[in-house]
PDB file of N, CA, C and O in Angstrom:
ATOM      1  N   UNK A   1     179.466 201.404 105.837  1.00  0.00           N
ATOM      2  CA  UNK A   1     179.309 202.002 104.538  1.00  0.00           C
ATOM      3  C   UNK A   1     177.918 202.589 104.454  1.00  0.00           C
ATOM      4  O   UNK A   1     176.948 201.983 104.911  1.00  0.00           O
ATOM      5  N   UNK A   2     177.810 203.927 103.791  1.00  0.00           N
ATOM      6  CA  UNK A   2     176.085 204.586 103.878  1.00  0.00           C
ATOM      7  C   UNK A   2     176.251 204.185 102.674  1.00  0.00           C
ATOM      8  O   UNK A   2     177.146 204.095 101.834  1.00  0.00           O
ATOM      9  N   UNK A   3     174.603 203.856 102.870  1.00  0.00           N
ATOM     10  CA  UNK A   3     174.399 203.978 101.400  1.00  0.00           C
ATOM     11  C   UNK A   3     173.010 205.173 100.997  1.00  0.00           C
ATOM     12  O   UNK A   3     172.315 205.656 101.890  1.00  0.00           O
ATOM     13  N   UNK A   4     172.844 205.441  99.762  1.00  0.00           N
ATOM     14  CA  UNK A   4     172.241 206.663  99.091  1.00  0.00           C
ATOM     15  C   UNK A   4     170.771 206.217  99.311  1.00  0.00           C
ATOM     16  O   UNK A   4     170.496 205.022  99.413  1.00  0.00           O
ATOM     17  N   UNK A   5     169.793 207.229  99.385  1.00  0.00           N
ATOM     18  CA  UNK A   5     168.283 206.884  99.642  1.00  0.00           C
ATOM     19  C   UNK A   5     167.822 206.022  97.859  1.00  0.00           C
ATOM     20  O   UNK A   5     166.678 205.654  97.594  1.00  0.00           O
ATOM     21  N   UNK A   6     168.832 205.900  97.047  1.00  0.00           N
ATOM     22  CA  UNK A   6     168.051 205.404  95.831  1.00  0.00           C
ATOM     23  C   UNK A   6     168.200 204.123  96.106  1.00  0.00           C
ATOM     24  O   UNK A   6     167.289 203.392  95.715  1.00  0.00           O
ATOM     25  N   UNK A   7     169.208 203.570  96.746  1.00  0.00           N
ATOM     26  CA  UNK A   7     169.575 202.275  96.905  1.00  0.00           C
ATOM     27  C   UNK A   7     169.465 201.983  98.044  1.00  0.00           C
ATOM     28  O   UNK A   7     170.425 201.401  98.551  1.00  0.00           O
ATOM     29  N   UNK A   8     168.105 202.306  98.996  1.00  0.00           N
ATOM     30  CA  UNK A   8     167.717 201.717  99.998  1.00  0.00           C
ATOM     31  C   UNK A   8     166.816 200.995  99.922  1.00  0.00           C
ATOM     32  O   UNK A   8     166.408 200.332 100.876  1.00  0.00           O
ATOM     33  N   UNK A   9     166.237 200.975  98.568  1.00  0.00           N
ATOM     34  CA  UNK A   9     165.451 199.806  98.881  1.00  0.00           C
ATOM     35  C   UNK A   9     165.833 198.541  97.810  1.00  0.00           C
ATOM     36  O   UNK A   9     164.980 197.828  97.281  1.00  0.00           O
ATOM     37  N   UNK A  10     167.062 198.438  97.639  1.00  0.00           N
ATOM     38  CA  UNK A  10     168.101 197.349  97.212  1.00  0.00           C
ATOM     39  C   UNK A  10     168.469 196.515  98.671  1.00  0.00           C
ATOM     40  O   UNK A  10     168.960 195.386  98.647  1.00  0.00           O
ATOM     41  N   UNK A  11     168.215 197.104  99.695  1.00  0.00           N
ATOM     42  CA  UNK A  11     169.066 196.517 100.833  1.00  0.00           C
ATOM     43  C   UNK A  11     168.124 195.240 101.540  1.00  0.00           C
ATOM     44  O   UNK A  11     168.675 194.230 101.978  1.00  0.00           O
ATOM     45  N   UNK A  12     166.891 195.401 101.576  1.00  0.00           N
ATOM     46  CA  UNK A  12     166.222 193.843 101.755  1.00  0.00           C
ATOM     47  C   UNK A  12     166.848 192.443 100.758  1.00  0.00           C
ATOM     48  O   UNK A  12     167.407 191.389 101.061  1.00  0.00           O
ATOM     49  N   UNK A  13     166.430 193.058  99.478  1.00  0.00           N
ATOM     50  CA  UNK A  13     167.111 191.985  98.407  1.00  0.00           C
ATOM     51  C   UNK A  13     168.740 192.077  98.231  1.00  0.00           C
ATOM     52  O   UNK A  13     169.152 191.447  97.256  1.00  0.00           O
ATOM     53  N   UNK A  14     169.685 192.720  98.969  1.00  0.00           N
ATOM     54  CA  UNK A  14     170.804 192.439  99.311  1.00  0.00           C
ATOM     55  C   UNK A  14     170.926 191.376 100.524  1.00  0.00           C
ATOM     56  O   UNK A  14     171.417 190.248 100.515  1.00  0.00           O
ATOM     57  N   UNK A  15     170.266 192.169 101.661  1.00  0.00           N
ATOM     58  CA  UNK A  15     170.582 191.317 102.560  1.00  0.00           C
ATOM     59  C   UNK A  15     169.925 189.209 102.858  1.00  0.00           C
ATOM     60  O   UNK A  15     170.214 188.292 103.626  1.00  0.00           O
ATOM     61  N   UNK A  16     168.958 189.441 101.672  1.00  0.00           N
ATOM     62  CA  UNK A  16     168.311 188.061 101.442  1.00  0.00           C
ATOM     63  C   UNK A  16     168.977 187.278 100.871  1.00  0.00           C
ATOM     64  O   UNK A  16     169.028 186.088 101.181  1.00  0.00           O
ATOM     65  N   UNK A  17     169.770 187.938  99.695  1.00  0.00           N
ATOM     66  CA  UNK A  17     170.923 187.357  99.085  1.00  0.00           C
ATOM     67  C   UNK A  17     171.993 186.817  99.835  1.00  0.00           C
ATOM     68  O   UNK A  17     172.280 185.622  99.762  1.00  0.00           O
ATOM     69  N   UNK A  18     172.817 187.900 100.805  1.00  0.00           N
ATOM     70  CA  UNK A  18     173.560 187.341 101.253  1.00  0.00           C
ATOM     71  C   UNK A  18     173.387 186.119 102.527  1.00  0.00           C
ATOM     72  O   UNK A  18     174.078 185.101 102.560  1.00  0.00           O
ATOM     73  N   UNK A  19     172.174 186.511 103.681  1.00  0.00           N
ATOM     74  CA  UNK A  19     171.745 185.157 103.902  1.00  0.00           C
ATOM     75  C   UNK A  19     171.815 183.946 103.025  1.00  0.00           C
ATOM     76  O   UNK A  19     172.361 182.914 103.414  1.00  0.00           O
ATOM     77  N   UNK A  20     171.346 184.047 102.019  1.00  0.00           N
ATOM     78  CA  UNK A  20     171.118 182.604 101.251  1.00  0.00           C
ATOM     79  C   UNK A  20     172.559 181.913 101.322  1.00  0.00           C
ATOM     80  O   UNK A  20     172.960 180.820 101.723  1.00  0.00           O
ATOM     81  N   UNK A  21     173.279 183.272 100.634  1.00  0.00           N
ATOM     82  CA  UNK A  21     175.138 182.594 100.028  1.00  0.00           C
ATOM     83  C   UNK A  21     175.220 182.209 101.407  1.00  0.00           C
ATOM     84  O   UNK A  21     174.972 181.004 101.401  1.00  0.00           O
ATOM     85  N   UNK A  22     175.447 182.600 102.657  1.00  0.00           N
ATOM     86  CA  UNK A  22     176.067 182.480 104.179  1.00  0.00           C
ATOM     87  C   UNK A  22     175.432 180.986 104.188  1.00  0.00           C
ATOM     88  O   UNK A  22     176.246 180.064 104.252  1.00  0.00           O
ATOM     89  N   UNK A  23     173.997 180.652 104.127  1.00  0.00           N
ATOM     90  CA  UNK A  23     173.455 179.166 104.099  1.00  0.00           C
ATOM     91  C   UNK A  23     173.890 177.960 103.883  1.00  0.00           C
ATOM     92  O   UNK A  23     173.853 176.895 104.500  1.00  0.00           O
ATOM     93  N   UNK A  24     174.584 178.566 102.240  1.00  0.00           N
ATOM     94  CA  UNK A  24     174.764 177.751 101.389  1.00  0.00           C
ATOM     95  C   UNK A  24     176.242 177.264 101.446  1.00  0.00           C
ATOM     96  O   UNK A  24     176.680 176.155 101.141  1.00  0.00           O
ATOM     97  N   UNK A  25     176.943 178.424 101.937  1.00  0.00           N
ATOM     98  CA  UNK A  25     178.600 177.555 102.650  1.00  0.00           C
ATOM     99  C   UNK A  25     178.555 177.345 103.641  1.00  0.00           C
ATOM    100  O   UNK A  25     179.512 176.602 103.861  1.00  0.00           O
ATOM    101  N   UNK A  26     177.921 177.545 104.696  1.00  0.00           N
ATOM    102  CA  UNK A  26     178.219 176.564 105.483  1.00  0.00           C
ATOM    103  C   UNK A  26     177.412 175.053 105.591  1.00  0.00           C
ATOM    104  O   UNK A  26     177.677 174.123 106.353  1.00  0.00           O
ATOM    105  N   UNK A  27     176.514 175.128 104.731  1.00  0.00           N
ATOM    106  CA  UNK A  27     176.191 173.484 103.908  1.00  0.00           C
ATOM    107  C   UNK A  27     177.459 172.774 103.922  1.00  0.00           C
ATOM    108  O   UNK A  27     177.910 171.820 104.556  1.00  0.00           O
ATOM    109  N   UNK A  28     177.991 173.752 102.783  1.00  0.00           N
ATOM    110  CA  UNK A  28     178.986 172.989 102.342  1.00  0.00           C
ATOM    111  C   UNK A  28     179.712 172.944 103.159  1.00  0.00           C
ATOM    112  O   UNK A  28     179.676 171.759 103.491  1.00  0.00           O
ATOM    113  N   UNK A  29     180.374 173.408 103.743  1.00  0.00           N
ATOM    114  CA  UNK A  29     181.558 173.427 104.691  1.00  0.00           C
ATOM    115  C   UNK A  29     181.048 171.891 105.980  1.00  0.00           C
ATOM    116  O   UNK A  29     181.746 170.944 106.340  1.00  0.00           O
ATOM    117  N   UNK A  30     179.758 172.206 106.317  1.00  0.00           N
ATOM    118  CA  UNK A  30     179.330 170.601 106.523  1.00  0.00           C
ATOM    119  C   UNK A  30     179.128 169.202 105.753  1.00  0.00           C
ATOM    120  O   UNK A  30     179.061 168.124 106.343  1.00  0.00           O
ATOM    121  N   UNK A  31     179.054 169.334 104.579  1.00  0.00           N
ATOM    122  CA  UNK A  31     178.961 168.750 103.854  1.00  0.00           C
ATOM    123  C   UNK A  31     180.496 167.894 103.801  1.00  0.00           C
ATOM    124  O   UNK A  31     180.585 166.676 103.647  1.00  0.00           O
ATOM    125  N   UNK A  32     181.583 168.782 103.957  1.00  0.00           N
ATOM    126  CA  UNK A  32     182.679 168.904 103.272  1.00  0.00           C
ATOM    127  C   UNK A  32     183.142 168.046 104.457  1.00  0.00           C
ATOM    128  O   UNK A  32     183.703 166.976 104.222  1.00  0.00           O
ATOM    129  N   UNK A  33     182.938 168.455 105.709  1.00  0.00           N
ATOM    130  CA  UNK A  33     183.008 167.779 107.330  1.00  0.00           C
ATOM    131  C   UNK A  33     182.325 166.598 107.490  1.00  0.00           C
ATOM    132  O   UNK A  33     182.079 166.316 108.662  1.00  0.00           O
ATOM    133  N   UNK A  34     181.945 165.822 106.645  1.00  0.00           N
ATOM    134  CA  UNK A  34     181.196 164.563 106.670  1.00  0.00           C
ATOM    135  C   UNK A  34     182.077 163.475 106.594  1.00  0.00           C
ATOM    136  O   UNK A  34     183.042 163.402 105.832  1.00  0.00           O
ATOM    137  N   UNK A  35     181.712 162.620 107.421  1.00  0.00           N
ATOM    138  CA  UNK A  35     182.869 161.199 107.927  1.00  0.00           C
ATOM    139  C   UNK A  35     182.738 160.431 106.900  1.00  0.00           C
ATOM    140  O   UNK A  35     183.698 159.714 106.618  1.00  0.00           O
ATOM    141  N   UNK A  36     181.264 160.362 105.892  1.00  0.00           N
ATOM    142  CA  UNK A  36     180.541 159.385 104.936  1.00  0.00           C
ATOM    143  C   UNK A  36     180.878 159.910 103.491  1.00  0.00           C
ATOM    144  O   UNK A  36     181.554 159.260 102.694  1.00  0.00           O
ATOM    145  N   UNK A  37     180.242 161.376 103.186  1.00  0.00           N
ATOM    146  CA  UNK A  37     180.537 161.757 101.799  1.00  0.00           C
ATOM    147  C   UNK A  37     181.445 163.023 101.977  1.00  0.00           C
ATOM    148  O   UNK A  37     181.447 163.772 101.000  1.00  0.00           O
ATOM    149  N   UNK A  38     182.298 163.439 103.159  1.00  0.00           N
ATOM    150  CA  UNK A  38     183.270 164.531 103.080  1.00  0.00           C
ATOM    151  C   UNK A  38     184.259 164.260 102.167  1.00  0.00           C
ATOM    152  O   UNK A  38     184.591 164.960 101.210  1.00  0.00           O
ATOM    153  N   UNK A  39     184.610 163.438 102.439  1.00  0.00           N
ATOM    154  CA  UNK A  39     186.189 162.528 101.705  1.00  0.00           C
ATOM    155  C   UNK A  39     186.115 162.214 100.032  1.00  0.00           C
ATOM    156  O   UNK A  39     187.122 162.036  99.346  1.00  0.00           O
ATOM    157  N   UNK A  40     184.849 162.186  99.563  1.00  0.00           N
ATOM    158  CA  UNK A  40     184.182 162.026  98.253  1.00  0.00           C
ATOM    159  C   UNK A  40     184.027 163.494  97.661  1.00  0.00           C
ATOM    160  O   UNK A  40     184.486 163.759  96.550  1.00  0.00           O
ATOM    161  N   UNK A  41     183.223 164.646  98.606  1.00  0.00           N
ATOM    162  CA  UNK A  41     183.681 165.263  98.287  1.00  0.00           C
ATOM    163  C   UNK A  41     185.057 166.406  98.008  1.00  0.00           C
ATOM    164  O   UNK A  41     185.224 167.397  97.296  1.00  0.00           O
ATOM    165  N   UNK A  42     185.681 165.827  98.756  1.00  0.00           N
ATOM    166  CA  UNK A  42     186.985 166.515  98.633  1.00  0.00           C
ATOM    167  C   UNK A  42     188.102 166.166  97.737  1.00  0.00           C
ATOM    168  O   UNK A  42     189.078 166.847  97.422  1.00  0.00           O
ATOM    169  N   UNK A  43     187.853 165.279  97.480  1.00  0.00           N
ATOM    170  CA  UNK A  43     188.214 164.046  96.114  1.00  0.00           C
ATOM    171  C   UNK A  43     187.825 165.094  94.996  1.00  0.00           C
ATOM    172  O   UNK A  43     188.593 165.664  94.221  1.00  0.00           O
ATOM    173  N   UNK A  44     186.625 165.198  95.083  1.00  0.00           N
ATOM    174  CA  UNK A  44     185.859 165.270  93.566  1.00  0.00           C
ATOM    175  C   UNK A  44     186.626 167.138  93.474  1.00  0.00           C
ATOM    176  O   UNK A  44     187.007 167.738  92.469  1.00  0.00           O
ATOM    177  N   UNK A  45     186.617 167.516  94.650  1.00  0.00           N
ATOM    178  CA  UNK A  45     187.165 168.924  94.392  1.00  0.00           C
ATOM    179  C   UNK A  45     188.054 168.767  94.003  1.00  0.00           C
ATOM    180  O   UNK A  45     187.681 168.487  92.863  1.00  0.00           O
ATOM    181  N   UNK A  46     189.107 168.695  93.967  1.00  0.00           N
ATOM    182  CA  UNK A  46     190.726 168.352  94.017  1.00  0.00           C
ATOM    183  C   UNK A  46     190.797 168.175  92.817  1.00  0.00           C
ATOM    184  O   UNK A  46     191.431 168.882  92.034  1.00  0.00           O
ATOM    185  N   UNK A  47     189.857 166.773  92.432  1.00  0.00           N
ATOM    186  CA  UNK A  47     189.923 166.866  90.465  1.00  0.00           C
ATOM    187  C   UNK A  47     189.753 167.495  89.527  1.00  0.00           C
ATOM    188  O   UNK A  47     190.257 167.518  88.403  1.00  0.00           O
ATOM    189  N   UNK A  48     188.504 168.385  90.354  1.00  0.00           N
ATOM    190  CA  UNK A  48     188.263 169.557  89.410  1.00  0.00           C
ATOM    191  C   UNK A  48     188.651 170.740  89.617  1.00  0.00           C
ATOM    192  O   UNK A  48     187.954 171.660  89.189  1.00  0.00           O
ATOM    193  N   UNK A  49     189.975 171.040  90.392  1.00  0.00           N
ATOM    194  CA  UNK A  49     190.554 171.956  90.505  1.00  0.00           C
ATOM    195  C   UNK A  49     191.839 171.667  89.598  1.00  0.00           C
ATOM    196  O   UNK A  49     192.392 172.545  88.937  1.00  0.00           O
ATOM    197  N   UNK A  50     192.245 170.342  89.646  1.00  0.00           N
ATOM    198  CA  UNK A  50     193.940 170.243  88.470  1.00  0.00           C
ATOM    199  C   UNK A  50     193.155 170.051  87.385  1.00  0.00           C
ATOM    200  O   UNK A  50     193.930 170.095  86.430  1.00  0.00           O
ATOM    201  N   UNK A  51     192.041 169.860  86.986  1.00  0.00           N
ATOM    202  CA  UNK A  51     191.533 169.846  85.383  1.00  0.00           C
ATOM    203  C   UNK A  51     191.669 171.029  85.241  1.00  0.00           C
ATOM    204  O   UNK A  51     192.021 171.468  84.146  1.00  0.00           O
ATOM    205  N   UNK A  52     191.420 171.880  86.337  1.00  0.00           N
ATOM    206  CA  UNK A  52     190.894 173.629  85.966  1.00  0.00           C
ATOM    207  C   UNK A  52     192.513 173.985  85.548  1.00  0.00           C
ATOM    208  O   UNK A  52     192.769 174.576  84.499  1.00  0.00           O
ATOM    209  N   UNK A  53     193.570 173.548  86.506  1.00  0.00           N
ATOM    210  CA  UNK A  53     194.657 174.577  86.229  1.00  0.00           C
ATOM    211  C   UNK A  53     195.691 173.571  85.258  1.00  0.00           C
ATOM    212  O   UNK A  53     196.805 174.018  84.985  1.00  0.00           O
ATOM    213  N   UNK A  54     195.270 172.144  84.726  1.00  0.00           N
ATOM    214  CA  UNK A  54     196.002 172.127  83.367  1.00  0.00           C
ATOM    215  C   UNK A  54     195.306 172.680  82.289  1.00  0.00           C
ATOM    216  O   UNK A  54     195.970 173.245  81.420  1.00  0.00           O
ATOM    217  N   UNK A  55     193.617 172.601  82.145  1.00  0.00           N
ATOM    218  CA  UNK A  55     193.396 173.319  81.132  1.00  0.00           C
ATOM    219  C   UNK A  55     193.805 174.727  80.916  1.00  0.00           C
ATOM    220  O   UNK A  55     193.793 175.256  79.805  1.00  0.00           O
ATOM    221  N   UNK A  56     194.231 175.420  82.200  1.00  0.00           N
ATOM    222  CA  UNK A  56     194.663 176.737  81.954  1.00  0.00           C
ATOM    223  C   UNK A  56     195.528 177.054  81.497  1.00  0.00           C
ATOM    224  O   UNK A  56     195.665 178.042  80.776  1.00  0.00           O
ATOM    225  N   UNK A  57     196.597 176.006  81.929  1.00  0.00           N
ATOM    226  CA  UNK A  57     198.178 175.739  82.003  1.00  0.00           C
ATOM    227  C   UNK A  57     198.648 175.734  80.145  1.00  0.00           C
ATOM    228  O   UNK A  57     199.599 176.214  79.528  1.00  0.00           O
ATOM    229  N   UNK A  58     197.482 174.966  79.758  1.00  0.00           N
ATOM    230  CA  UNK A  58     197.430 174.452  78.698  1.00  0.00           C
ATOM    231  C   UNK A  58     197.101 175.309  77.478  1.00  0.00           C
ATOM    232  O   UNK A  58     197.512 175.148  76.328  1.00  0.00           O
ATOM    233  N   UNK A  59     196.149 176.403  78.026  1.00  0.00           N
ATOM    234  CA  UNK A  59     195.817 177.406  77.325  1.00  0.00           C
ATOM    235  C   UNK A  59     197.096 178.589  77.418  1.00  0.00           C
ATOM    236  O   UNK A  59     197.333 179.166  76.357  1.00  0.00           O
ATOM    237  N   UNK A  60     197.853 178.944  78.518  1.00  0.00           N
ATOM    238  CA  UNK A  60     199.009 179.943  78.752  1.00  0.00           C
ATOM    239  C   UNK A  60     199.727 179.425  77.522  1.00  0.00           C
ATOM    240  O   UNK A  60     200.014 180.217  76.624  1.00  0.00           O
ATOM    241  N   UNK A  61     200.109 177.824  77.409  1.00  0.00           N
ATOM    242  CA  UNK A  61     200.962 177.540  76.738  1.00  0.00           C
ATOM    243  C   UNK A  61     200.904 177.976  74.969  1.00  0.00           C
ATOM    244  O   UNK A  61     201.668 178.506  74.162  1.00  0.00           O
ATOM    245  N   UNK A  62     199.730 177.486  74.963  1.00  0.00           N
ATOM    246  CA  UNK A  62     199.229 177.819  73.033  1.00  0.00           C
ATOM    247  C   UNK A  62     199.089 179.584  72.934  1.00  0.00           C
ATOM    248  O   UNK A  62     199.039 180.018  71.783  1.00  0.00           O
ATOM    249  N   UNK A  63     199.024 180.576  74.030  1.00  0.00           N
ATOM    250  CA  UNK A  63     199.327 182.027  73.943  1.00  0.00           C
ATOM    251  C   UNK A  63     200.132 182.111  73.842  1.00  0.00           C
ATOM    252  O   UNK A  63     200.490 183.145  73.279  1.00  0.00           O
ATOM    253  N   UNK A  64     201.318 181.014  74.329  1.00  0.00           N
ATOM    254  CA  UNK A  64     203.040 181.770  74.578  1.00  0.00           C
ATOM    255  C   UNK A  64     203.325 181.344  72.909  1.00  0.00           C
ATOM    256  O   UNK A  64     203.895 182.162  72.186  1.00  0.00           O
ATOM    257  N   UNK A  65     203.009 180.386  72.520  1.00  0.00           N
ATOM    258  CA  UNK A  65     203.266 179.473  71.112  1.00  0.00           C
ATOM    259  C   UNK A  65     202.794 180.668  70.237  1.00  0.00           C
ATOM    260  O   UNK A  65     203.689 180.947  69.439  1.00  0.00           O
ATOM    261  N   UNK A  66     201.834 181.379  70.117  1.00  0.00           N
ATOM    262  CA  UNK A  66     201.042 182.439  69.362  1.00  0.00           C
ATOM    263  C   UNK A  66     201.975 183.142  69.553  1.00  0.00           C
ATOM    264  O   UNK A  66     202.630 183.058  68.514  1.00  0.00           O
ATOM    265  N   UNK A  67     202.728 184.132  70.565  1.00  0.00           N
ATOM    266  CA  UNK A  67     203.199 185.013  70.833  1.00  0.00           C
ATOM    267  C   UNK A  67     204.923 184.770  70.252  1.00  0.00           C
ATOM    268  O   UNK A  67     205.513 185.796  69.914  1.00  0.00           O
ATOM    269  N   UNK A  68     205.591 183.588  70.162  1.00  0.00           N
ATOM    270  CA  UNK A  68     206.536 182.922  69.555  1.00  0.00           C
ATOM    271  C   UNK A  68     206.619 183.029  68.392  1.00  0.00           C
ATOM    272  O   UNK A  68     207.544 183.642  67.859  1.00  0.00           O
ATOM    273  N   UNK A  69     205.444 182.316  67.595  1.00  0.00           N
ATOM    274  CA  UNK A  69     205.364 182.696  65.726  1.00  0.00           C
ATOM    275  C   UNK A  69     205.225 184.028  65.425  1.00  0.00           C
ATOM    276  O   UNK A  69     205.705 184.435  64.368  1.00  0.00           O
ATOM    277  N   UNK A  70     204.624 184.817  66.202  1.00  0.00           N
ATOM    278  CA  UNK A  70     204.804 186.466  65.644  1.00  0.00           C
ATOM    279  C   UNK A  70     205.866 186.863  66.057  1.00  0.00           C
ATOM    280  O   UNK A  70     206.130 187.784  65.284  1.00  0.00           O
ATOM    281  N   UNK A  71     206.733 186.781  66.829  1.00  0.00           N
ATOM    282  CA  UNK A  71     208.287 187.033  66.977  1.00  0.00           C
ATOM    283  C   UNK A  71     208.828 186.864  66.030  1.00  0.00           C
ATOM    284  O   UNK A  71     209.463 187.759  65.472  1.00  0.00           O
ATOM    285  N   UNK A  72     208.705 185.416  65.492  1.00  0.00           N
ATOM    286  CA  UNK A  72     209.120 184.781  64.801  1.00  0.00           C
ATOM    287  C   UNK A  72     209.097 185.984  63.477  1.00  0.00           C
ATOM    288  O   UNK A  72     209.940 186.838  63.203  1.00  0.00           O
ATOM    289  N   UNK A  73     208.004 185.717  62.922  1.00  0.00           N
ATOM    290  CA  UNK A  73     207.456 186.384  62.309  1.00  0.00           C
ATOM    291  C   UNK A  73     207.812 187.847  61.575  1.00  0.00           C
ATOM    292  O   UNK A  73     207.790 188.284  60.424  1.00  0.00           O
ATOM    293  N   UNK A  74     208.134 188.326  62.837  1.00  0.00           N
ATOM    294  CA  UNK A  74     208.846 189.744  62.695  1.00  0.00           C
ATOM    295  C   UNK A  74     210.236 189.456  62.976  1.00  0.00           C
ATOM    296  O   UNK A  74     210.633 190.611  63.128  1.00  0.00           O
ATOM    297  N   UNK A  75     211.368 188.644  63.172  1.00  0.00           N
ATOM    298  CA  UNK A  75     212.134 188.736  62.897  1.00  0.00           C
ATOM    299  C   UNK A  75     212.638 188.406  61.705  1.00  0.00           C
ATOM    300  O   UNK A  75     213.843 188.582  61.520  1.00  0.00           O
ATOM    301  N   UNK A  76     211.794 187.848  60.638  1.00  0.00           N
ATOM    302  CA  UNK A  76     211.911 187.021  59.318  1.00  0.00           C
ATOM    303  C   UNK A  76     211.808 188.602  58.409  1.00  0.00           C
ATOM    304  O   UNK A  76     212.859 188.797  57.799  1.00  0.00           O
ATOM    305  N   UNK A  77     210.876 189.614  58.234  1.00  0.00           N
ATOM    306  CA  UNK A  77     210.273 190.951  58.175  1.00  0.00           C
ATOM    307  C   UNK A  77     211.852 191.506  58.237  1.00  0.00           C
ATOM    308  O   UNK A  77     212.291 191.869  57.146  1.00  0.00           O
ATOM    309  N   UNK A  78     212.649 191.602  59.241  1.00  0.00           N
ATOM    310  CA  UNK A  78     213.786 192.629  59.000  1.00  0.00           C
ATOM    311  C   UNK A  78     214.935 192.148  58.380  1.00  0.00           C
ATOM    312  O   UNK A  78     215.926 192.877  58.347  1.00  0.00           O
ATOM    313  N   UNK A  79     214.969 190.823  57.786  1.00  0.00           N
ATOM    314  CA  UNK A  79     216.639 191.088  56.907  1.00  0.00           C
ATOM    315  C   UNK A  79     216.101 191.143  55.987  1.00  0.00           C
ATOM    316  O   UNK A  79     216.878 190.817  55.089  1.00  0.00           O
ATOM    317  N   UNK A  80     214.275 191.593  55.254  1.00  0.00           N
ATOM    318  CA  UNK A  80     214.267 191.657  53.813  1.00  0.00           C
ATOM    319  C   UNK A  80     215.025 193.325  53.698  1.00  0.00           C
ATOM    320  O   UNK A  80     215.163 193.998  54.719  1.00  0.00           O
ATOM    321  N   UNK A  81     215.460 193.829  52.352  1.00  0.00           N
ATOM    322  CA  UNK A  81     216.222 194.650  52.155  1.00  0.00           C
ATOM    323  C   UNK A  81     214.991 196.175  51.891  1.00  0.00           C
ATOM    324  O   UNK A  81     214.150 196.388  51.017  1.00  0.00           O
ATOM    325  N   UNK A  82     215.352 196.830  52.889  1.00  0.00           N
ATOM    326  CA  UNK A  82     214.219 198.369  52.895  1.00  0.00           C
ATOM    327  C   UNK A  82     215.086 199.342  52.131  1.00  0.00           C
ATOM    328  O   UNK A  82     216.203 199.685  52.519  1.00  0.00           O
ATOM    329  N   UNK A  83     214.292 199.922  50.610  1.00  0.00           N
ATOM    330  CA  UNK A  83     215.083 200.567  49.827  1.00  0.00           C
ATOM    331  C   UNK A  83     215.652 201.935  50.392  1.00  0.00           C
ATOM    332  O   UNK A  83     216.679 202.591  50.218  1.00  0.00           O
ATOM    333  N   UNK A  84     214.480 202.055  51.162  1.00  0.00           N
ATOM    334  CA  UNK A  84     214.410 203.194  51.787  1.00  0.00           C
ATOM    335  C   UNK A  84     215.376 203.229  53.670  1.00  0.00           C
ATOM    336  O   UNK A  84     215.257 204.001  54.622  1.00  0.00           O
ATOM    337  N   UNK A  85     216.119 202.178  53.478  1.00  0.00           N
ATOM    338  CA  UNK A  85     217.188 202.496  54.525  1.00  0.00           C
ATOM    339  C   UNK A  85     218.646 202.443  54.331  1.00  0.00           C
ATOM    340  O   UNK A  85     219.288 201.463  53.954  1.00  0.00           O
ATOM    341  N   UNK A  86     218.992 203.343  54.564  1.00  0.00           N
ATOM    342  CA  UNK A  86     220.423 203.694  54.068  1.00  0.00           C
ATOM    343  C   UNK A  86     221.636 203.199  54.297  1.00  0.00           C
ATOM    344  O   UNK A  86     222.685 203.336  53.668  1.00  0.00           O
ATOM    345  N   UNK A  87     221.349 202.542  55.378  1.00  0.00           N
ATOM    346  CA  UNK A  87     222.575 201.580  56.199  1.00  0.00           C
ATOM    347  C   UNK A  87     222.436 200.440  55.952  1.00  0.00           C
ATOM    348  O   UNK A  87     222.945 199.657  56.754  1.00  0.00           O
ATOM    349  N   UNK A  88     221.722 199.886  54.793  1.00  0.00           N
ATOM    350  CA  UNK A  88     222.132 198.754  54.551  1.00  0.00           C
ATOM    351  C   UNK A  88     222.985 198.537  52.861  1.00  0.00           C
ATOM    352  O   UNK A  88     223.207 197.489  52.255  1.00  0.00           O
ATOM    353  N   UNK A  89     223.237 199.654  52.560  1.00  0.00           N
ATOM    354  CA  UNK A  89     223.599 199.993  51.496  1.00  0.00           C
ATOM    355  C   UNK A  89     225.347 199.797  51.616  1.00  0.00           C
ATOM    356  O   UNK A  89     226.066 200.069  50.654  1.00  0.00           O
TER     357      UNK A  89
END
């Protein structure tokens, strides 16, 4: 990918950045490979990954519930009588 002479001198503090992130997983990824605290951490991930996807789960649900009462809502709206429609006359 080229990049433009304005954003060449973005590319030190790009590439420092991405060193750091590259550092910092494979920490973890050793970290994660540990005979002592791997297993602890992989635990602790796991928990906070099904907290993540019932709270989500949990949130889809109270949108679908929202999205239900305004159905609702508007189907209550059409048997009132519109003077102004002729076919119900």
């Amino acid at each position: 990918m080229a990049t433009t002479p304005e954003s060449a001198h973005y590319q030190p503090i790009a590439d420092a950045l991405e060193d750091a992130v590259a550092q910092k997983i494979d920490r973890i990824a050793q970290m994660l490979n540990c005979p002592v605290k791997g297993e602890e951490l992989r635990r602790a991930v796991t928990e906070s990954r099904k907290e993540f996807l019932l709270a989500k789960q949990a949130e889809e649900d109270l949108e679908e519930d929202v999205l239900d009462d305004e159905l609702i809502e508007d189907e209550e709206d059409d048997d009132e009588y519109d003077e102004f429609d002729w076919t119900t006359e």
